[in-house]
mmCIF file as Biopython writes it, N, C-alpha, C and O atoms, coordinates in Angstrom:
data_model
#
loop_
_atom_site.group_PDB
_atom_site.id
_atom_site.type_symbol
_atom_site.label_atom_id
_atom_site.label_alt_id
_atom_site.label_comp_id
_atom_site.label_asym_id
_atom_site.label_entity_id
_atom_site.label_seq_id
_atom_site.pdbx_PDB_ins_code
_atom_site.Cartn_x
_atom_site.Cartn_y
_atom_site.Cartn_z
_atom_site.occupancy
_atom_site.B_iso_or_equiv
_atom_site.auth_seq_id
_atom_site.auth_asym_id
_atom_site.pdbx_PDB_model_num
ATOM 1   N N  . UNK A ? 1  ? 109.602 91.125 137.011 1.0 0.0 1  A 1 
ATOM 2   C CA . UNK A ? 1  ? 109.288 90.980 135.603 1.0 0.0 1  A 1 
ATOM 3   C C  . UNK A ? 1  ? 108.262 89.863 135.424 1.0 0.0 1  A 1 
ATOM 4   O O  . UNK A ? 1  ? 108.318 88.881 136.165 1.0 0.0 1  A 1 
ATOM 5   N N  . UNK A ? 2  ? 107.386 89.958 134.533 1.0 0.0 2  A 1 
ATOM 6   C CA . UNK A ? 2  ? 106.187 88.949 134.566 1.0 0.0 2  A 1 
ATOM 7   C C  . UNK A ? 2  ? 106.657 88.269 133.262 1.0 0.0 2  A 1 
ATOM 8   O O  . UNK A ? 2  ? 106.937 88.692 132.140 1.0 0.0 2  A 1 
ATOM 9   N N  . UNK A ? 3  ? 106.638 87.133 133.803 1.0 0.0 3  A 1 
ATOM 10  C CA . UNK A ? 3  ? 107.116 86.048 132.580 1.0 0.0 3  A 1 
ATOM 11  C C  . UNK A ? 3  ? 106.233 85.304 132.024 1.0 0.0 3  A 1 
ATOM 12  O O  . UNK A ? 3  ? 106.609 84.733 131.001 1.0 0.0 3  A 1 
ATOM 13  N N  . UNK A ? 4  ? 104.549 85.016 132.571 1.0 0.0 4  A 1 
ATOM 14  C CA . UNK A ? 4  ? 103.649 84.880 131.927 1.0 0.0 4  A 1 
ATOM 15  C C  . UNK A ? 4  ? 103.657 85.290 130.361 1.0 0.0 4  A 1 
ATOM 16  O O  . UNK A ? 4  ? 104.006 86.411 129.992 1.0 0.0 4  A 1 
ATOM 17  N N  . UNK A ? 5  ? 103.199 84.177 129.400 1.0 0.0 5  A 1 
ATOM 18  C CA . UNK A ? 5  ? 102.690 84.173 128.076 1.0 0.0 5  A 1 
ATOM 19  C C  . UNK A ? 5  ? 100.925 84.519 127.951 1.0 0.0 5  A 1 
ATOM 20  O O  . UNK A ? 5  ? 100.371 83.734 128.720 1.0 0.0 5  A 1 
ATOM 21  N N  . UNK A ? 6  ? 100.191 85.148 127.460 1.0 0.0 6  A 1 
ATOM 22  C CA . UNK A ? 6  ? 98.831  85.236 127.777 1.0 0.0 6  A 1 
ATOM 23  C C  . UNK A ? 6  ? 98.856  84.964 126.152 1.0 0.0 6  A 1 
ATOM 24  O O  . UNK A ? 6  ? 99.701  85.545 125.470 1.0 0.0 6  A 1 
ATOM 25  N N  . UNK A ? 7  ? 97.929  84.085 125.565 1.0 0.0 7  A 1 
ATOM 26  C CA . UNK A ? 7  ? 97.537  83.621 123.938 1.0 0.0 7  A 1 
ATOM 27  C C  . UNK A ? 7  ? 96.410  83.934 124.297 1.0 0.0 7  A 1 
ATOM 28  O O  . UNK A ? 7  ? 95.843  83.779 125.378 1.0 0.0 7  A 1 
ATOM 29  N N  . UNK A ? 8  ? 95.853  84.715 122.673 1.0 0.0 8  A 1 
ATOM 30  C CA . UNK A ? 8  ? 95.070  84.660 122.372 1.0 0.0 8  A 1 
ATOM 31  C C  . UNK A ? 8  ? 94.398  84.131 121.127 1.0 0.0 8  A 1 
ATOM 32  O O  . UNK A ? 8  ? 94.998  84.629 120.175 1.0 0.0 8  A 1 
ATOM 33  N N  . UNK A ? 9  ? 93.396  83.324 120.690 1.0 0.0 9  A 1 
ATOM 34  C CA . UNK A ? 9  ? 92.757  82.823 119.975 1.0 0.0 9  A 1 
ATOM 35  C C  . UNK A ? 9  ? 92.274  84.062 118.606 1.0 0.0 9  A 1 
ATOM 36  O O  . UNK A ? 9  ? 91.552  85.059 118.616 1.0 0.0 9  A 1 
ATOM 37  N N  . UNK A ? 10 ? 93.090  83.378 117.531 1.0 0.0 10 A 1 
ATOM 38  C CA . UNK A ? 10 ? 92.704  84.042 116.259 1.0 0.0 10 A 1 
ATOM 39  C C  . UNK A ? 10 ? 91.834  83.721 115.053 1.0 0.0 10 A 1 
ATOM 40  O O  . UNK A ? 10 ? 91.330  84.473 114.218 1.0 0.0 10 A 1 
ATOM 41  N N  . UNK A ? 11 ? 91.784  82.068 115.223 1.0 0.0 11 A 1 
ATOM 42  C CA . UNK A ? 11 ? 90.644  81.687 114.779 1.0 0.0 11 A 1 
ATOM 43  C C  . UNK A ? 11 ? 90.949  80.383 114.185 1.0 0.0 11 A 1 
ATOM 44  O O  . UNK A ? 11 ? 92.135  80.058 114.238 1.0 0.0 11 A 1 
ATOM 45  N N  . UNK A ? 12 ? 90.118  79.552 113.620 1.0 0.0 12 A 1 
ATOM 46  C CA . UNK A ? 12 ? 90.401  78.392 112.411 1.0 0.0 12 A 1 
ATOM 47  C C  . UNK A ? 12 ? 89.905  78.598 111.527 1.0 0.0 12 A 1 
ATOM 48  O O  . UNK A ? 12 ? 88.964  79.361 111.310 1.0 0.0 12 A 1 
ATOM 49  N N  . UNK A ? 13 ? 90.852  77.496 110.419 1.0 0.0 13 A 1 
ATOM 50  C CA . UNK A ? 13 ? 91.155  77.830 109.563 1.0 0.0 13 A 1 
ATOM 51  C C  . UNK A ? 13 ? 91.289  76.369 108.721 1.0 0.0 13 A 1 
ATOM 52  O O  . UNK A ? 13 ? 92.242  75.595 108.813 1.0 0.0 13 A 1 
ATOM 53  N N  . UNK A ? 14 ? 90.244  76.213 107.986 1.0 0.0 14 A 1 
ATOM 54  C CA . UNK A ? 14 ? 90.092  74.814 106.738 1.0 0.0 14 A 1 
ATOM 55  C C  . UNK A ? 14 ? 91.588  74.863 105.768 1.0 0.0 14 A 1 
ATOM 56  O O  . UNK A ? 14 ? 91.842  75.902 105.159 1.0 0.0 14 A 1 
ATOM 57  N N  . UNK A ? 15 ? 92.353  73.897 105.698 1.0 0.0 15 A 1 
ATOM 58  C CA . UNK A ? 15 ? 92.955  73.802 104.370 1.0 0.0 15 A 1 
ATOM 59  C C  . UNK A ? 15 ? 92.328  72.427 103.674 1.0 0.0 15 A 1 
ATOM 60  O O  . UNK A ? 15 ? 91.547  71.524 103.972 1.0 0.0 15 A 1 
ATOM 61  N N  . UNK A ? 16 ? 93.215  72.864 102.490 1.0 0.0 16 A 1 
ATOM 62  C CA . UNK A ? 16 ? 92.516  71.800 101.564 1.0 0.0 16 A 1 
ATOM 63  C C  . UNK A ? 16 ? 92.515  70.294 101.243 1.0 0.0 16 A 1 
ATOM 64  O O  . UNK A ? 16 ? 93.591  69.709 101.117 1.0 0.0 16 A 1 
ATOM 65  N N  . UNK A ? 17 ? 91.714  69.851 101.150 1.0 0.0 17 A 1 
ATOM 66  C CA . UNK A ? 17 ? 92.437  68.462 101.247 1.0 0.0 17 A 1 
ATOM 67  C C  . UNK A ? 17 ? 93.047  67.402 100.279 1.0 0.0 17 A 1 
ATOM 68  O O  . UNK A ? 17 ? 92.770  67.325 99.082  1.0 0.0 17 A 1 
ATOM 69  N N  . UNK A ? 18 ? 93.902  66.607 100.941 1.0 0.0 18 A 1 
ATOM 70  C CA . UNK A ? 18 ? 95.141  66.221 99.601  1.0 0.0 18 A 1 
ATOM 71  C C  . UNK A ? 18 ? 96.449  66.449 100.404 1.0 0.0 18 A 1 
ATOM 72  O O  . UNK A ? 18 ? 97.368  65.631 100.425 1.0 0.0 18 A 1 
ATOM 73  N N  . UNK A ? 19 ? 96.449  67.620 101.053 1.0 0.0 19 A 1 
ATOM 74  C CA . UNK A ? 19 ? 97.954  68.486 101.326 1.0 0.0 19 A 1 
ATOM 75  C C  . UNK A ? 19 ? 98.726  67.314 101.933 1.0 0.0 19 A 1 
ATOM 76  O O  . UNK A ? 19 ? 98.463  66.151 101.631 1.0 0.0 19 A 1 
ATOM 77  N N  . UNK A ? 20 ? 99.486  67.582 102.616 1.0 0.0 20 A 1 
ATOM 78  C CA . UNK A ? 20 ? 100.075 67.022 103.541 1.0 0.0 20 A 1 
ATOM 79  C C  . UNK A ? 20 ? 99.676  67.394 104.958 1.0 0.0 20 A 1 
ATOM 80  O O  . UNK A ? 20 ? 99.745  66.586 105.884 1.0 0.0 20 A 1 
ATOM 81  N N  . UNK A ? 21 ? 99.162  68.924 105.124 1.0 0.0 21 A 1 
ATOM 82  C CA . UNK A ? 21 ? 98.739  69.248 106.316 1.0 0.0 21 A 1 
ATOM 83  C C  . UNK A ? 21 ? 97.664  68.787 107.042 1.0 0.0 21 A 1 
ATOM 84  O O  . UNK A ? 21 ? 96.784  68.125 106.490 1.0 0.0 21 A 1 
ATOM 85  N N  . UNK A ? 22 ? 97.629  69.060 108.221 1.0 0.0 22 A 1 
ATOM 86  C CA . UNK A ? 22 ? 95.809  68.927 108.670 1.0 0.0 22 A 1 
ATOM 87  C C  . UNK A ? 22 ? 95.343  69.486 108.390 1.0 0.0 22 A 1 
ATOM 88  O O  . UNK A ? 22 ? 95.939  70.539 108.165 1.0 0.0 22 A 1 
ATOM 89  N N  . UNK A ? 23 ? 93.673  69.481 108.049 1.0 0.0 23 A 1 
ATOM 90  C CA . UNK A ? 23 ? 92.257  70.103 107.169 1.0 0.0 23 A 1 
ATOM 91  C C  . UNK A ? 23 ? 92.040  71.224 108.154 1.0 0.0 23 A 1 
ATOM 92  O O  . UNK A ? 23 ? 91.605  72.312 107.776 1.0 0.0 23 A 1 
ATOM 93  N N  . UNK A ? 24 ? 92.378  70.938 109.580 1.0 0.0 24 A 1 
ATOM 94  C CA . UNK A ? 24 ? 91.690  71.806 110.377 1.0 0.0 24 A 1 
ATOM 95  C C  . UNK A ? 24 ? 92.930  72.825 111.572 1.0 0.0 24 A 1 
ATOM 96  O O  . UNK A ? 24 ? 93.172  72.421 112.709 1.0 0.0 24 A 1 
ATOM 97  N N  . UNK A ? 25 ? 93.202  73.396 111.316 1.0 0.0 25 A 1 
ATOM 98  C CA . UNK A ? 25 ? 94.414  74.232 112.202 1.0 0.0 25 A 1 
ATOM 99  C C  . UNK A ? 25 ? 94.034  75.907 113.191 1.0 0.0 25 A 1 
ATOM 100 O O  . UNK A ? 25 ? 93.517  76.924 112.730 1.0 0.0 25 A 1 
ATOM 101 N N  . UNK A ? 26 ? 94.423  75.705 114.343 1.0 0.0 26 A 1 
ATOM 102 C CA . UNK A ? 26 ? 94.047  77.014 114.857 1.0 0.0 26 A 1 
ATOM 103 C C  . UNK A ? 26 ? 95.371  78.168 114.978 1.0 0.0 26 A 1 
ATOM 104 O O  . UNK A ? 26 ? 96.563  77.885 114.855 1.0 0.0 26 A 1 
ATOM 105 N N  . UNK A ? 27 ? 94.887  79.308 115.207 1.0 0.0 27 A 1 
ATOM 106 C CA . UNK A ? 27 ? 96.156  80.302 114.957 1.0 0.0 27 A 1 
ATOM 107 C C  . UNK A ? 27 ? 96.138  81.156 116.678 1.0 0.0 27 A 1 
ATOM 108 O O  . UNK A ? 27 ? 95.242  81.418 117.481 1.0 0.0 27 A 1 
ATOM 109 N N  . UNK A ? 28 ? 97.337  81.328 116.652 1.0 0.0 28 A 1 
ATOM 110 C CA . UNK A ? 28 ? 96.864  81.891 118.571 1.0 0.0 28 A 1 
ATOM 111 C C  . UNK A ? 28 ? 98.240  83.297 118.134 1.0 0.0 28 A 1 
ATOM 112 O O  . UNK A ? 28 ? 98.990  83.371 117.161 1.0 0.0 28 A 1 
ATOM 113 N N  . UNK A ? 29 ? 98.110  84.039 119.106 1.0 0.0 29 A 1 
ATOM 114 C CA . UNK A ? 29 ? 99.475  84.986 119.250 1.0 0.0 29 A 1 
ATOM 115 C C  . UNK A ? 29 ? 99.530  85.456 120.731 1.0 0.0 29 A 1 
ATOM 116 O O  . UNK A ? 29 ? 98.524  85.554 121.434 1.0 0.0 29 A 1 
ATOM 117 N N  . UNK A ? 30 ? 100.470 85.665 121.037 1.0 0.0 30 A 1 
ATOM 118 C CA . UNK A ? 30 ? 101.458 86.528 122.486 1.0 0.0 30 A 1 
ATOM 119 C C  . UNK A ? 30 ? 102.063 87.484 122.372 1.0 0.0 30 A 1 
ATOM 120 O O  . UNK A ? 30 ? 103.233 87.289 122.043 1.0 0.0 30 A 1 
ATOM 121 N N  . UNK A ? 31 ? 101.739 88.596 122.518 1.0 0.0 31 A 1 
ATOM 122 C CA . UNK A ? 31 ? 102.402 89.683 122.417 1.0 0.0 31 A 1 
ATOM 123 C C  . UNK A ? 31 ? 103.523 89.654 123.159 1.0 0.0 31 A 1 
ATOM 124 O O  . UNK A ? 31 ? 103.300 89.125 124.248 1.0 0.0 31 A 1 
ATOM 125 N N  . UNK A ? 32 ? 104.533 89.972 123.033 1.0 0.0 32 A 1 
ATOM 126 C CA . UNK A ? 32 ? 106.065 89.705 123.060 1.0 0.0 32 A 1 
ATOM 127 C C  . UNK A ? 32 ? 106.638 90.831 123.141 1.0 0.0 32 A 1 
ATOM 128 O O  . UNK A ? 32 ? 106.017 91.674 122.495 1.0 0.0 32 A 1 
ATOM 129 N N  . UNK A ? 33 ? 108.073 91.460 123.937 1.0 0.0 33 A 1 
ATOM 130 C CA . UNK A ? 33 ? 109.224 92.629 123.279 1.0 0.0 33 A 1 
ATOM 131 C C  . UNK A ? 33 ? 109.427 92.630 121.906 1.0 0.0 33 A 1 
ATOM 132 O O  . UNK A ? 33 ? 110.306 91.938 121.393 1.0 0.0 33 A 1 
ATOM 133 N N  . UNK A ? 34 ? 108.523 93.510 121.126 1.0 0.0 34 A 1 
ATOM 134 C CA . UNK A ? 34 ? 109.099 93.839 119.840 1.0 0.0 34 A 1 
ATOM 135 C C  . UNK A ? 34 ? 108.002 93.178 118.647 1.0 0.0 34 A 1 
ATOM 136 O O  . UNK A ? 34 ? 108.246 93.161 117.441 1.0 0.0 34 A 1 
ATOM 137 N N  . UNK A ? 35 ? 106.942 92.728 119.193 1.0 0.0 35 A 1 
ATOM 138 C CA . UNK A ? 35 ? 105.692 91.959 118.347 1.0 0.0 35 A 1 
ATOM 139 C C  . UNK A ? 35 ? 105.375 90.694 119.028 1.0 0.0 35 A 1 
ATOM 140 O O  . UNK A ? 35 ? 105.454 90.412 120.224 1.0 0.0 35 A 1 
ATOM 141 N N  . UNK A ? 36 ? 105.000 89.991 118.021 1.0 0.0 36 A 1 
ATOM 142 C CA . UNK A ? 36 ? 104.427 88.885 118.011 1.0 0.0 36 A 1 
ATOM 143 C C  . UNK A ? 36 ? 104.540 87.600 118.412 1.0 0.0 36 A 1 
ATOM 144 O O  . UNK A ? 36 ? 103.663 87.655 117.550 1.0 0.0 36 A 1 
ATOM 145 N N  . UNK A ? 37 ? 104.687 86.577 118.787 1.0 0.0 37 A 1 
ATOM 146 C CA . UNK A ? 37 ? 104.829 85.032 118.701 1.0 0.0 37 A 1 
ATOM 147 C C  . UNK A ? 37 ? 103.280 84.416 118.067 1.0 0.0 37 A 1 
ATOM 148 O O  . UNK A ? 37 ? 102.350 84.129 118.820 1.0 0.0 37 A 1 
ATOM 149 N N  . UNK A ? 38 ? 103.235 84.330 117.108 1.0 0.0 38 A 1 
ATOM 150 C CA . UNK A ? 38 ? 102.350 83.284 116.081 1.0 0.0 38 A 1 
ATOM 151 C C  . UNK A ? 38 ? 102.570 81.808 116.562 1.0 0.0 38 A 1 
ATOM 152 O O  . UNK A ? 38 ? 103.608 81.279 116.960 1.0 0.0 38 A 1 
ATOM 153 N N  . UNK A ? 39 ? 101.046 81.178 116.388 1.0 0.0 39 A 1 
ATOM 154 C CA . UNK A ? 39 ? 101.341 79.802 116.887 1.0 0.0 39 A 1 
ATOM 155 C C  . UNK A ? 39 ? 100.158 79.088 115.896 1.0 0.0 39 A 1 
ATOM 156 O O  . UNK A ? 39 ? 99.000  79.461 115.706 1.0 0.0 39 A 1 
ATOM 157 N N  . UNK A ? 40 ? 100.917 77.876 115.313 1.0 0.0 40 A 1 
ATOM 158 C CA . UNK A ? 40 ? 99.880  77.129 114.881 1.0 0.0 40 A 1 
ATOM 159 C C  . UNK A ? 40 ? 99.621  75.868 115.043 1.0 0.0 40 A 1 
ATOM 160 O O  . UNK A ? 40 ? 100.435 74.975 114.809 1.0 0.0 40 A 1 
ATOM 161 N N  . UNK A ? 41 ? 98.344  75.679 115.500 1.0 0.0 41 A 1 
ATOM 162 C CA . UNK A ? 41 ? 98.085  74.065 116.120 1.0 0.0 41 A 1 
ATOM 163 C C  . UNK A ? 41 ? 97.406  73.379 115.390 1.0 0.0 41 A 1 
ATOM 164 O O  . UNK A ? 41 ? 96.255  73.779 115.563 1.0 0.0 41 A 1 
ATOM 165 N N  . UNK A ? 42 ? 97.404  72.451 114.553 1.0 0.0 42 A 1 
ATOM 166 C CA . UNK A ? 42 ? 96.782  70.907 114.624 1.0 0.0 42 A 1 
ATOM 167 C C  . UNK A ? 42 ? 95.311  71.269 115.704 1.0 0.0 42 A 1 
ATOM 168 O O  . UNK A ? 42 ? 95.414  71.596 116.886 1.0 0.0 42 A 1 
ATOM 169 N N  . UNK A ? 43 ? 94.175  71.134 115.054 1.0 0.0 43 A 1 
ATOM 170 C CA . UNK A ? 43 ? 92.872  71.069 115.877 1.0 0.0 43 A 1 
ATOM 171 C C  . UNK A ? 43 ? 92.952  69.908 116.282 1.0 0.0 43 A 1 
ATOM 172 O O  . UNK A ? 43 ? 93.236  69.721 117.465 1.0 0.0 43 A 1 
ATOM 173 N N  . UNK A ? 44 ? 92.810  69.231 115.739 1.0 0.0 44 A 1 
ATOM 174 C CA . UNK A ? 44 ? 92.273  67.674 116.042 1.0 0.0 44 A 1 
ATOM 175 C C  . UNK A ? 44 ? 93.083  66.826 117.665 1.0 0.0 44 A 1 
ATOM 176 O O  . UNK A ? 44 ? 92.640  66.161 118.602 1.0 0.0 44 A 1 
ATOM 177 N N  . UNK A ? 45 ? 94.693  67.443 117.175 1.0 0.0 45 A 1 
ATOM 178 C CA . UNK A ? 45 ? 95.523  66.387 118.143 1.0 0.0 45 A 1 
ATOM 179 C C  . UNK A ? 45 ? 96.119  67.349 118.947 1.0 0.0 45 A 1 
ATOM 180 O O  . UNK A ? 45 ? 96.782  67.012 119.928 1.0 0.0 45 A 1 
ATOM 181 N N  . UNK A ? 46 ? 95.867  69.135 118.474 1.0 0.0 46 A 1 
ATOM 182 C CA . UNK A ? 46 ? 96.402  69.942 119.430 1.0 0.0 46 A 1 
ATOM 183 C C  . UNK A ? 46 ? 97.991  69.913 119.557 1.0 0.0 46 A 1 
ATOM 184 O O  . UNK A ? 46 ? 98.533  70.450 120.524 1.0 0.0 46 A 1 
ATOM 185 N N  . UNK A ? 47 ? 98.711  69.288 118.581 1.0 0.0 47 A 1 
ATOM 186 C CA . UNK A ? 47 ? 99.606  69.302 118.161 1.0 0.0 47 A 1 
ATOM 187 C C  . UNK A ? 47 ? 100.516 70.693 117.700 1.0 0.0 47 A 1 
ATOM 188 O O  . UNK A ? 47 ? 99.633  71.429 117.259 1.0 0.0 47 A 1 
ATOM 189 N N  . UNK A ? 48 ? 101.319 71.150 117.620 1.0 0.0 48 A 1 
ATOM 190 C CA . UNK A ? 48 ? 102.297 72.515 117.443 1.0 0.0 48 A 1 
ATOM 191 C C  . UNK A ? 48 ? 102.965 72.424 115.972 1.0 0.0 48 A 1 
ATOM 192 O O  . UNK A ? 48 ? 103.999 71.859 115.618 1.0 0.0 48 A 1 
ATOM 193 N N  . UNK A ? 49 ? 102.044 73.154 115.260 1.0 0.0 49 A 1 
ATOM 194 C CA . UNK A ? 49 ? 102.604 73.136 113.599 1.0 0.0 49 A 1 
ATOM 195 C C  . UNK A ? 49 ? 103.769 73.865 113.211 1.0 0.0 49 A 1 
ATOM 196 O O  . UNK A ? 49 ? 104.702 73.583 112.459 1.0 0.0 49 A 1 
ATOM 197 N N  . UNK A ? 50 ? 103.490 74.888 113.914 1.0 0.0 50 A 1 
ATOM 198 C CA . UNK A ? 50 ? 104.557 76.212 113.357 1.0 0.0 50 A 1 
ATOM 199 C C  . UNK A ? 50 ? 104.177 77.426 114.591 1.0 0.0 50 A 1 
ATOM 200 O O  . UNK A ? 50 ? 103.089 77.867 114.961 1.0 0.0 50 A 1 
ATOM 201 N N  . UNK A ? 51 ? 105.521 77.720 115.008 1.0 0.0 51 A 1 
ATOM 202 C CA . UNK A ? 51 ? 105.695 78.874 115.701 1.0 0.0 51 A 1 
ATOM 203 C C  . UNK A ? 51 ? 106.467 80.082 115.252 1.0 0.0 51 A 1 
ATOM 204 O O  . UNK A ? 51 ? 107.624 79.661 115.248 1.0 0.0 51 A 1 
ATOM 205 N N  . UNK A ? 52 ? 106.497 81.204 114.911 1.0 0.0 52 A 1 
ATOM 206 C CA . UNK A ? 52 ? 106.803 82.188 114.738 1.0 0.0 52 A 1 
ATOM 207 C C  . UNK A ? 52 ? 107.185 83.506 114.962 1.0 0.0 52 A 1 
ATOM 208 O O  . UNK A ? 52 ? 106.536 83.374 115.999 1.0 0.0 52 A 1 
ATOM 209 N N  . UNK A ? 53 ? 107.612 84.681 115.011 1.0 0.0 53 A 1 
ATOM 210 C CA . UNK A ? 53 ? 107.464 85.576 115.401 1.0 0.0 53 A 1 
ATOM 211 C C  . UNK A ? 53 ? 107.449 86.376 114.086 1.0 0.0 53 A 1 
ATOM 212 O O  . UNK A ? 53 ? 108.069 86.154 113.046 1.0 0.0 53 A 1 
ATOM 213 N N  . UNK A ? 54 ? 106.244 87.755 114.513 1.0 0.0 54 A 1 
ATOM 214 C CA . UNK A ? 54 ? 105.696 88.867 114.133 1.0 0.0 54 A 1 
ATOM 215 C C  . UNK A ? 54 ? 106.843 89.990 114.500 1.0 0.0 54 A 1 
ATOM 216 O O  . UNK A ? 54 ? 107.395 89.968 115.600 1.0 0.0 54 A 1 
ATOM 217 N N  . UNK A ? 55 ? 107.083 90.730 113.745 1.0 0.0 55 A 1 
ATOM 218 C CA . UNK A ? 55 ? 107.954 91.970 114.227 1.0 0.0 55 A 1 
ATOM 219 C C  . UNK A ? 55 ? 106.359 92.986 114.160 1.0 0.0 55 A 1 
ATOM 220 O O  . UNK A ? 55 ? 105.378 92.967 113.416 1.0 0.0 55 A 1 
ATOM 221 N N  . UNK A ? 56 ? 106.735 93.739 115.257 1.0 0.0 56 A 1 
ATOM 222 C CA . UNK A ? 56 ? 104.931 94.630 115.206 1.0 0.0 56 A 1 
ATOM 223 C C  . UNK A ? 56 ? 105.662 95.220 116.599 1.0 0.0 56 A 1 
ATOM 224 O O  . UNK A ? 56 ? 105.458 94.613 117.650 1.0 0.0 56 A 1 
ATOM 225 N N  . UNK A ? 57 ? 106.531 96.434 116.592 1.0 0.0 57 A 1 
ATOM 226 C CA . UNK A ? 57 ? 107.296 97.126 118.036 1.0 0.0 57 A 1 
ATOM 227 C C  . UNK A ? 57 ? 106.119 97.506 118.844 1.0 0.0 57 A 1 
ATOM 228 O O  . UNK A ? 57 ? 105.945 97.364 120.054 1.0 0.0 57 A 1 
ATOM 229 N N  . UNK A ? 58 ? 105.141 98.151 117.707 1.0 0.0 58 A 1 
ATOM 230 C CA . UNK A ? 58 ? 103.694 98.819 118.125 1.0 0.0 58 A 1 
ATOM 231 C C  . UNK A ? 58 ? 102.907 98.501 118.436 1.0 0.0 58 A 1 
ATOM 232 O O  . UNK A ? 58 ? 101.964 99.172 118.855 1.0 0.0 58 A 1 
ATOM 233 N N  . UNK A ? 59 ? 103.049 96.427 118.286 1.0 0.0 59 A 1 
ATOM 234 C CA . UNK A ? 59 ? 101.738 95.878 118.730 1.0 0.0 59 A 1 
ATOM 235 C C  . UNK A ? 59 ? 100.622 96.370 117.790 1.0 0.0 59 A 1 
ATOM 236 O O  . UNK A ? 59 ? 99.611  95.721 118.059 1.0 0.0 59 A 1 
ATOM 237 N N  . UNK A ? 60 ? 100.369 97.319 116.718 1.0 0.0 60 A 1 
ATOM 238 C CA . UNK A ? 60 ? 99.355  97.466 116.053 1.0 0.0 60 A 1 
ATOM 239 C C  . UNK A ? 60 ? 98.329  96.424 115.102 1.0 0.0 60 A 1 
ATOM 240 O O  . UNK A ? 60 ? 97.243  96.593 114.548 1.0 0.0 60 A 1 
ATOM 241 N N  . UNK A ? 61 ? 99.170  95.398 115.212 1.0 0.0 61 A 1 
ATOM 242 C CA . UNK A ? 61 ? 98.742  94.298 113.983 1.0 0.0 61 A 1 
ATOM 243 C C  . UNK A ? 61 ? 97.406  93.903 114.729 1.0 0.0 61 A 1 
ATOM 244 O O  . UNK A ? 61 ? 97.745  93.390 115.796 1.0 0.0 61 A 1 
ATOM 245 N N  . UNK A ? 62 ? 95.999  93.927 114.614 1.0 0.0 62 A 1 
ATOM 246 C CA . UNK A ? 62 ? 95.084  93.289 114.343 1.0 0.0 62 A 1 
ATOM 247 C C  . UNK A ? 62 ? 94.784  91.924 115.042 1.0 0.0 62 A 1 
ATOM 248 O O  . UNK A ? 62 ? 94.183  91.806 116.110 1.0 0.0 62 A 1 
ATOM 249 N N  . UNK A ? 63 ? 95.313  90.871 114.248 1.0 0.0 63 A 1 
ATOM 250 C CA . UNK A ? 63 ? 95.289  89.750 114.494 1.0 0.0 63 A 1 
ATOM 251 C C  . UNK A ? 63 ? 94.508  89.279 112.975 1.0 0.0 63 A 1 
ATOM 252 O O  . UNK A ? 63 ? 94.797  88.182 112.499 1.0 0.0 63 A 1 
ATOM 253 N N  . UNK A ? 64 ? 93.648  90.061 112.364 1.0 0.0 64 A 1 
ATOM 254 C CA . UNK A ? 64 ? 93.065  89.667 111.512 1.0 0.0 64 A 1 
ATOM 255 C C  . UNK A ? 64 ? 93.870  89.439 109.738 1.0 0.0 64 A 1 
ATOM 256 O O  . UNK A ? 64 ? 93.589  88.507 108.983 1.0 0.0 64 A 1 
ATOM 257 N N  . UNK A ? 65 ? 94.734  90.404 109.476 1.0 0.0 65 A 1 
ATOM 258 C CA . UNK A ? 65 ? 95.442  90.142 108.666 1.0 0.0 65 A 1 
ATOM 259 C C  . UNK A ? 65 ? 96.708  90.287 108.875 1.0 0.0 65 A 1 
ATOM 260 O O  . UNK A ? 65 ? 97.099  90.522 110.019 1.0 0.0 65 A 1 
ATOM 261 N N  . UNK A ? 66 ? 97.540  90.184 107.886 1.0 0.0 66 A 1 
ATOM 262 C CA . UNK A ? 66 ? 99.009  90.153 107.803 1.0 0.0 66 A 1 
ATOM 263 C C  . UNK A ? 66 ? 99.600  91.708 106.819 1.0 0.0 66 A 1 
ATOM 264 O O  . UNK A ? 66 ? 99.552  91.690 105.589 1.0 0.0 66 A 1 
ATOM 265 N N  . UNK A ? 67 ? 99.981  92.611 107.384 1.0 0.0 67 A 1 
ATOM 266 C CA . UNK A ? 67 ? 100.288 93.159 106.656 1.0 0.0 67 A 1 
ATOM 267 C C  . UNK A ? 67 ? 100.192 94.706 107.013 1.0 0.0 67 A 1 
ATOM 268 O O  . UNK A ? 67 ? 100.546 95.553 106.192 1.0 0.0 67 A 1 
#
């Protein structure tokens, strides 16, 4: 069984400033049993904002939107 994670790069992404968040964040995913693992990093410090999972059995999702 291959236990390798392979990410791929979905892009960055400006928020606004004021927030509490960082201005600058990147989005990655791993296709997984059953969809997705979403990942979001902190550009600057490369830091781990939020991890997630996508339900997508089909793998069809894009990467570009949600939905």
């Amino acid at each position: 069984m291959d236990t390798n994670i392979e990410w791929e790069y979905l892009g960055q992404q400006s928020l606004p400033p004021g927030t509490v968040f960082p201005q600058q964040v990147e989005t990655w995913r791993a296709k997984v049993p059953g969809g997705w693992l979403v990942l979001i990093i902190e550009k600057q410090s490369s830091n781990s904002l939020s991890t997630t999972f996508y339900p997508d059995p089909q793998h069809e999702w894009s990467g570009s939107t949600l939905g």
